[in-house]
Structures are given as C-alpha cells and as structure tokens.
N, C-alpha and C positions, 0 to 999 in steps of 0.2 A: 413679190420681190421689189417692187418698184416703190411700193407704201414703203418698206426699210431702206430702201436708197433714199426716197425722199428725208424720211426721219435721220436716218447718219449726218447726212446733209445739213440737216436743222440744228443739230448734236452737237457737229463741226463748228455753226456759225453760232451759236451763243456761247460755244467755248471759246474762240475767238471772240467775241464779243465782250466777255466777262473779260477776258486776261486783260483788255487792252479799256475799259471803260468806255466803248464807243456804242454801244446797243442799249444800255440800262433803261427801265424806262422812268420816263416820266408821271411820278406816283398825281401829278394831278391833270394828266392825261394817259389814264393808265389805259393804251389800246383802245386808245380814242373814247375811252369813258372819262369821264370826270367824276371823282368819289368822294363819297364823302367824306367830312373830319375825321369821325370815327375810323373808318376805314384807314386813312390817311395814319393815323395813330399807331392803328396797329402794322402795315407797312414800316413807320418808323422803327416799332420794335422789333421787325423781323428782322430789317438792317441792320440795326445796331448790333444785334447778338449774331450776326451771323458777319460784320464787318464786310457787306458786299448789299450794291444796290439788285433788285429784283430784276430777273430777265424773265420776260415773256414773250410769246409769237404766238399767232395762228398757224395751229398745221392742222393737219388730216388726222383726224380720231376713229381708233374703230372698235367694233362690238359695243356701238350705241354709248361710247362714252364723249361726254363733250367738254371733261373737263379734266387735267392734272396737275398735279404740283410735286415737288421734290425739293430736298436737297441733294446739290450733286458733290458725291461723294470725291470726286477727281480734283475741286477747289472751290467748294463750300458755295457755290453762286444760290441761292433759291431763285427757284425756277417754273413758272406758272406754263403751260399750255394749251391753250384753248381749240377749240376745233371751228376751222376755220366757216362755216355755216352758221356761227354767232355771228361775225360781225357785221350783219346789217340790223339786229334783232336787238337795241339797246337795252332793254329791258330783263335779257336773258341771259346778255352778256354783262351786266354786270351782278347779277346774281352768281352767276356761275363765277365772276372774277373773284368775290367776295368771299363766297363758299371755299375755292383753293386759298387763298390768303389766310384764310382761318384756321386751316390745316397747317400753312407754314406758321403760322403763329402757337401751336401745337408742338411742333418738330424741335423751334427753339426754345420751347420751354419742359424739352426732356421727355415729351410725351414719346413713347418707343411705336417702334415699325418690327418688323416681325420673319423673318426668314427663317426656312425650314431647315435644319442641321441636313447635308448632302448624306449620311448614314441611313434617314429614314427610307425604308424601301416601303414600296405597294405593290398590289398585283401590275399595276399598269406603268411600274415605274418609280425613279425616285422623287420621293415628293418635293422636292422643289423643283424639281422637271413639270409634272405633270397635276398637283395641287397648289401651287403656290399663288397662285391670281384669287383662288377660296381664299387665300391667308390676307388676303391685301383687300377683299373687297370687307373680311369682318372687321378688319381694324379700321374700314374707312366707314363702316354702319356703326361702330360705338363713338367715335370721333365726331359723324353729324348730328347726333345724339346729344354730345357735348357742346357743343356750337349750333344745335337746335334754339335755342331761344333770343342768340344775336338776330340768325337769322330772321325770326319769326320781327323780331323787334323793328329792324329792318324794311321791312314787308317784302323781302325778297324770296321764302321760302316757296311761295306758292308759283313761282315761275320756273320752277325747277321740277320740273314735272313728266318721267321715262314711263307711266305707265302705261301708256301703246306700246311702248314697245318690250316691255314688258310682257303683257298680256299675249301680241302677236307671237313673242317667241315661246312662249308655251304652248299656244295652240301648235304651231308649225312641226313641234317638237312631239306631237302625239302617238305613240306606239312606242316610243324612245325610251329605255331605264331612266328612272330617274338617281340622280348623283347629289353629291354636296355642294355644286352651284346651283343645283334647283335650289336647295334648302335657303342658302344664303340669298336666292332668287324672293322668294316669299319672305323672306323675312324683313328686306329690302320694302318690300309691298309692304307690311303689316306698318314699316315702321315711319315710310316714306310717302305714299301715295297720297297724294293731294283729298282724293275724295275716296269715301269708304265706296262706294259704288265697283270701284276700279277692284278694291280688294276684294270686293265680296266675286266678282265677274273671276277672278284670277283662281281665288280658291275653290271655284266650281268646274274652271278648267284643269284643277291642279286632281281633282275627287275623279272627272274624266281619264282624265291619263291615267288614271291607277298610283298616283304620284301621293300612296300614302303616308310614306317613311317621309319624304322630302314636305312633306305639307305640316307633321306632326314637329319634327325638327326643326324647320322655319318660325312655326307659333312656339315653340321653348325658348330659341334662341331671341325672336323680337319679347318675350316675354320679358328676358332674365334684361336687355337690354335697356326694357321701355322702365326697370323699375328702378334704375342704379342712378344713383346721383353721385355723379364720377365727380370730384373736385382737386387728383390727386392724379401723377402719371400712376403712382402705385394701383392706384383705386380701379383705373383703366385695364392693368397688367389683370388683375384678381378678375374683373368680367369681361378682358380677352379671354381668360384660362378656364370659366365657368362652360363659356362658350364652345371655345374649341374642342370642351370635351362631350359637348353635345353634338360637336360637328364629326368630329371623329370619335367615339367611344373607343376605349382600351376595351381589349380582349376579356380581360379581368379587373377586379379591383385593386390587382395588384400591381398594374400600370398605370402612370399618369405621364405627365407631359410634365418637362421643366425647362425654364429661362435662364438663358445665359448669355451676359453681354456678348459683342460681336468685338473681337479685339484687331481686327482690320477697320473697321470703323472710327475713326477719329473724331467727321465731321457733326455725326448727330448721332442717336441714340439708337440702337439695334439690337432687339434681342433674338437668339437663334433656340431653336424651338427643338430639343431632342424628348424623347422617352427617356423614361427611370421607373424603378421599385419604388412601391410607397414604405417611407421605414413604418416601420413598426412600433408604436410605441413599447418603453422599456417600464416596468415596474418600478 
C-alpha cells in the first residue's frame, strides 16, 4: 500500500511537472549522467515528435525491475523511471537510462505496445487482469532485440545484467506450476543473460522444477526472436503475433489472435489484442 501511495505521489508530481515546464530534465545532465551525443540525438527525437521535454525520477521499482519508460497517455510527457538504487552506480545508471530512451524512441516512431481486449477470459480471470504484465514483458524482449546492437555499440549492454535474480527466483519457486511468466522468464535468459554460464545454470533449474512446458516455450519463443530482423513496427506486430501464439496456443487451428488499433489512444500507438476464426480460404 505505501509502494502505490508513494508512486501516485510520483504520478501527481511529474504531472505537475510536465503541465507547468518546471521538472523536465536536463538531457545533458540526464539524472545526474552526462550522455552522450548519440544518445543526446535520439532525446532530441523523442522530443520533437512527442512536442514535450522528457521527465524522469528515481522511485522505488519492484519485482527486480530497475527500469521504465512510457508515454503517458493523459498529455503525451515521455517518461523515464528509474529505481532509485541506480543512482550511485554510474555505470548502470546510465545503461539502464539509455536502454528506456531507446524504447521511447521506439514508441515515437509507431512501434505499438499491446493490451489485452477486457472480453478475453481465463480460468484465473480476465486477461488483462491477470496476464497482461506476460504481454508487456514480450513486447519489451522483441524491442531489446531491436536496440540490441546500439546497445552493444555502446558498451552498455553488459551492465544490465538480472541474472541472479533470475535464477534465485526459480529456485525459490520449486514445487510451483509452472505458467507463461516462467516461459517468457527463460526466454528473457536465452536472449539476455550476459554469460551463457547463467543460462545453462537456469535451464537446469528449470529441468528440476519439472518446468517442462515453460523451458520448451521460452527456447521457441527466444528462438523465433533471436532470428527476426525486425526493421518495421509491422515486422515487430508479425513476431509479437508468431510469439504470442506460442505463449498462448489456441484451442484449435481455428483460432488466432488479431490486432486492433486502441481508438482511446491518441497519444501513441496501441494495439488491443482479441481472438477470431481464421477464414478460410475461398476457391
């Protein structure tokens, strides 16, 4: 209760912030980094096309994330936040800063974000209730995918490194069913982890758990991932949708998943995610 008071809080004050220009930061003290040109560049672009300078803050992140970004749909501000145990850590803080930046750079150039249509039920619920964080971590595993090789160019990729905690939450998690955040768990591993050592430790703890189903579907989905040379938001859309059908299989072949713009969405690009028949072709 008090993490969401604090964040409402945080919510409150960059929307004030934004309305009135007194928060924005300073792109060449961005949170006390200094960045570089490049980086610099692409800030400029994010601004332009979104006509709002960049707000960010340190708050409190949880479930081992240290880093987000958005735009917010209430007056277009793009919006970085970091967790506040970067900022004495230069090095990781500005990887992490670089990495979200990348993403808004993404956002403003149409590449779509993904919400579950409120119709879809599960046994556990409706899935944008209770599957919807699965939807947002695979479009953020084909997205670093995409911005894979600034990063690398960089030399920031390798300080962005969750595989402790990665691993420890598998272990911890032993006797547990395994679900579709495991899958997207390992696939995360296959596609992310610094050193293969970390994945090979993971999928041995994933073979322990009994965590077969989620260990086979993590290696389809880093697969289909690792092979796509996305250059297009369309291109993107085609191996979210290869994906998700691996994450979620239809009952039949005569179900799939289709996209549809979000027409509450003004600010940026949102597709909403329902079931359909597949037609049929006609002679």
């Amino acid at each position: 209760m008090m993490f969401r008071f604090l964040l409402a809080a945080v919510f409150l004050l960059w929307n004030f912030c934004a309305s009135y220009n007194v928060c924005a930061q300073n792109p060449r003290n961005f949170l006390g980094i200094k960045l570089r040109p490049e980086v610099l560049a692409i800030i400029e672009e994010v601004e332009n096309k979104t006509g709002k300078k960049i707000y960010a803050e340190f708050v409190e992140q949880e479930n081992y994330t240290i880093g987000s970004s958005f735009i917010a749909e209430e007056n277009g501000v793009p919006v970085v936040l970091i967790d506040y145990k970067l900022e004495n850590d230069t090095r990781q803080l500005e990887a992490v800063i670089v990495h979200e930046i990348l993403h808004l750079r993404l956002r403003v150039n149409n590449y779509p974000t993904y919400i579950f249509s409120p119709t879809i039920q599960t046994a556990k619920g409706r899935a944008i209730d209770v599957e919807q964080s699965n939807i947002n971590d695979l479009k953020d595993l084909i997205e670093h995918r995409i911005f894979r090789a600034e990063m690398e160019k960089f030399g920031l990729h390798k300080f962005i490194n969750i595989a402790r905690e990665g691993i420890e939450g598998a272990r911890s998690d032993k006797g547990k069913a395994d679900g579709q955040d495991d899958s997207i768990n390992f696939a995360r591993a296959a596609l992310e982890y610094v050193n293969q050592s970390d994945v090979d430790e993971l999928r041995k703890i994933y073979a322990a758990n009994g965590w077969t189903r989620a260990l086979q579907t993590g290696d389809e989905i880093a697969r289909i991932i690792k092979l796509a040379n996305i250059k297009t938001p369309q291109e993107a859309e085609a191996i979210f949708l290869k994906c998700l059908l691996k994450l979620y299989p239809p009952p039949s072949s005569v179900y799939t998943f289709r996209f549809a713009a979000d027409p509450k969405n003004k600010v940026f690009r949102r597709l909403i995610i329902n079931t359909s028949r597949n037609q049929r072709k006609r002679n």
